[in-house]
C-alpha positions in Angstrom: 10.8 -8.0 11.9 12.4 -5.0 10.1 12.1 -2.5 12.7 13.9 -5.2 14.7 16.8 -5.5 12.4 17.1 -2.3 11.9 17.7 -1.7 15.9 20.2 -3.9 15.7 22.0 -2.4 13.6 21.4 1.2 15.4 22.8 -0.4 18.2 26.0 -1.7 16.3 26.4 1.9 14.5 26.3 3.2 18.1 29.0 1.1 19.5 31.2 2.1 16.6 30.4 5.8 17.1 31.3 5.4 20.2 34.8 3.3 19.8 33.9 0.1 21.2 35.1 -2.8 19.2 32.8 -4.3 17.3 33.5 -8.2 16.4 33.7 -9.2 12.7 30.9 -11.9 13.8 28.9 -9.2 15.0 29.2 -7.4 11.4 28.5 -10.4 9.8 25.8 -11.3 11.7 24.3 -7.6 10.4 25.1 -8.5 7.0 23.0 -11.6 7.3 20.1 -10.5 8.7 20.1 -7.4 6.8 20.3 -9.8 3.9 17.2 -11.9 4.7 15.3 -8.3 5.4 15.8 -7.8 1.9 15.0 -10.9 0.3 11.7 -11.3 2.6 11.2 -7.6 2.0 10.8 -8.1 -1.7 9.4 -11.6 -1.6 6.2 -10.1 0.5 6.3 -7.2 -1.9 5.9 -8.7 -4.8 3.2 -10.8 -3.2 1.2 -7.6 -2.1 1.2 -6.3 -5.2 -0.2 -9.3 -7.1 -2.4 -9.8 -4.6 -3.3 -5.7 -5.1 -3.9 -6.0 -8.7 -6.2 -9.1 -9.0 -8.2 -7.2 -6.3 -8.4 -4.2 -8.2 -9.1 -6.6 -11.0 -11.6 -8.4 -9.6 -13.4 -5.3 -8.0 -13.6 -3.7 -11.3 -15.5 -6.6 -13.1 -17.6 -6.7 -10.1 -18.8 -3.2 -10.4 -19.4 -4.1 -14.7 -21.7 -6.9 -12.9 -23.3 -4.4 -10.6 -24.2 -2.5 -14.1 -22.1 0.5 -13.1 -20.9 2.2 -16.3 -18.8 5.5 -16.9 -15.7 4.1 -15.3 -12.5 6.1 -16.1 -10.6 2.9 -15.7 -11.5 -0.1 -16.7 -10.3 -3.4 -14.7 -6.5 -3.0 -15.1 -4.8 -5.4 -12.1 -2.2 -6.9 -14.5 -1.1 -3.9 -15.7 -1.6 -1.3 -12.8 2.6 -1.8 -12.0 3.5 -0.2 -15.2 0.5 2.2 -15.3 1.9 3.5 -11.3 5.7 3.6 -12.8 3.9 6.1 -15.4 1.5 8.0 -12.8 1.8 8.2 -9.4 -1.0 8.9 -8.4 -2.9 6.5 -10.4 -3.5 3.3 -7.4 -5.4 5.9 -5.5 -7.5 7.4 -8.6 -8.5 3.9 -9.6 -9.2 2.5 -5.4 -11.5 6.3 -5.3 -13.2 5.2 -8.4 -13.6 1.4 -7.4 -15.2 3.2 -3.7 -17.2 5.3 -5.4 -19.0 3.2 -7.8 -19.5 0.4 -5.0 -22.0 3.0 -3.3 -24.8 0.8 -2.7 -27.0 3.7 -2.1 -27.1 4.8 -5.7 -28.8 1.9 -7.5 -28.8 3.0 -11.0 -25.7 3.0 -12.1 -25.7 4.1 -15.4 -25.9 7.9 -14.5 -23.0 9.1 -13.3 -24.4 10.2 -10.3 -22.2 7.9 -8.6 -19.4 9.5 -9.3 -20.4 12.5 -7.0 -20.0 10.0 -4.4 -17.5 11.1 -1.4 -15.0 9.1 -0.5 -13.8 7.6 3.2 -11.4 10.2 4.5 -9.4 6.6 5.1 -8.4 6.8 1.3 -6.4 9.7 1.9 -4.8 8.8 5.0 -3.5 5.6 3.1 -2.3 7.6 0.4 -0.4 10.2 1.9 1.2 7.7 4.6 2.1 5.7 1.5 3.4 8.3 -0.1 5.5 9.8 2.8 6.9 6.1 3.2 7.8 6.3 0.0 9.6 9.5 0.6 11.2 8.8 3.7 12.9 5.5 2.2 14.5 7.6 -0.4 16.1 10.0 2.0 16.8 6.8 4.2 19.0 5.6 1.7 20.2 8.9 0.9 21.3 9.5 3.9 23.4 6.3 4.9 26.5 7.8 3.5 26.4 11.0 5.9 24.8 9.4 8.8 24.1 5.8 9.1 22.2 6.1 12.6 20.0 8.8 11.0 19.8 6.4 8.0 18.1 3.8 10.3 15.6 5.9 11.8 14.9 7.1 8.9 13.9 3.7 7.2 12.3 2.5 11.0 9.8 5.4 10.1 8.8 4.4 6.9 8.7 0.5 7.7 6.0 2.0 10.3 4.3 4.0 8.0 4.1 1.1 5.6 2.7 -1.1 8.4 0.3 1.7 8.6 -1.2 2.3 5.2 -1.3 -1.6 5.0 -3.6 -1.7 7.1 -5.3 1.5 6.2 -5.9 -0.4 2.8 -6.8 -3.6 3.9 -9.7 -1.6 6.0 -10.5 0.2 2.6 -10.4 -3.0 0.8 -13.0 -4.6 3.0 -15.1 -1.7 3.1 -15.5 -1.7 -1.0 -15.9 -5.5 -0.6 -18.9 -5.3 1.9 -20.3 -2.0 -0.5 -20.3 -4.1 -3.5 -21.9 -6.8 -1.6 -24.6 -4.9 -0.4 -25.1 -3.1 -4.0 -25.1 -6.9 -5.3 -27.8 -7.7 -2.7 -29.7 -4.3 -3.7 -29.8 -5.4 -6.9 -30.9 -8.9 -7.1 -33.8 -7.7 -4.4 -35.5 -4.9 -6.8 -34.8 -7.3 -10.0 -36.9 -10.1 -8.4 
């Protein structure tokens, strides 16, 4: 839907550029879909990252269920907004952590052996295509005042790299899930 709006209003920019006459309606018409871009846009956002942080949440206890001890962090979903506006980096040190200690191939957790554990190569591929999103909407924005056009393209590469390391992380996500599922399974068959 963005990338979509966005065209549009590449394609208006354009006309202007080129001196065609562009109707009030027409701008209007930008305005208002431009509008309901960023009230969805922040709507979904927010969603994602509640929906992020009770994960996280929820995988964390999971792993104190799984007996998996020496965690750096400790199940932090509600508070993981403020703890990323402090460190950046911090989502992908705890989802490494999280992936690491779901190993079901190392059953006793309490050594930290677990923590030698590599990680999907997937992790950093979300990362970095977050983080160059990231980037790339800063410059967007930056931008706009020197060359709208530019300006667009610029944000119609970071809505695809957002689409992207969404689905990079929902891949990760379900990964963990099946890991800590498996561990689980481990675990309840030696303890019988």
């Amino acid at each position: 839907f963005s990338i979509a709006v966005v065209s549009l209003e590449i394609n208006l920019l354009m006309k202007v550029e080129a001196g065609e006459i562009v109707s009030a309606e027409a701008i209007a018409s930008n305005d208002t879909r431009r509008m309901a871009l960023a009230v969805l846009y922040i709507c979904v956002f927010i969603a994602t990252i509640l929906a992020f942080c009770r994960w996280i949440n929820r995988a964390s206890r999971t792993l104190r269920e799984l007996d998996v001890y020496n965690q750096e962090f400790t199940p932090l979903g509600r508070r993981l907004v403020v703890h990323t506006a402090l460190e950046f980096a911090k989502p992908y040190r705890v989802m490494r952590e999280i992936w690491k200690a779901s190993d079901p191939r190392i059953q006793h957790s309490s050594s930290a052996t677990w923590n030698q554990i590599e990680v999907t190569a997937l992790m950093g591929w979300w990362w970095g295509i977050w983080t160059f999103g990231e980037v790339s909407i800063y410059f967007s924005d930056q931008l706009y005042e020197h060359s709208p056009i530019l300006s667009n393209w610029a944000e119609i590469i970071s809505n695809a790299g957002s689409l992207v390391a969404a689905i990079l992380i929902i891949m990760i996500i379900k990964r963990i899930t099946s890991m800590q599922d498996a561990k689980y399974k481990a675990l309840t068959t030696t303890h019988r």
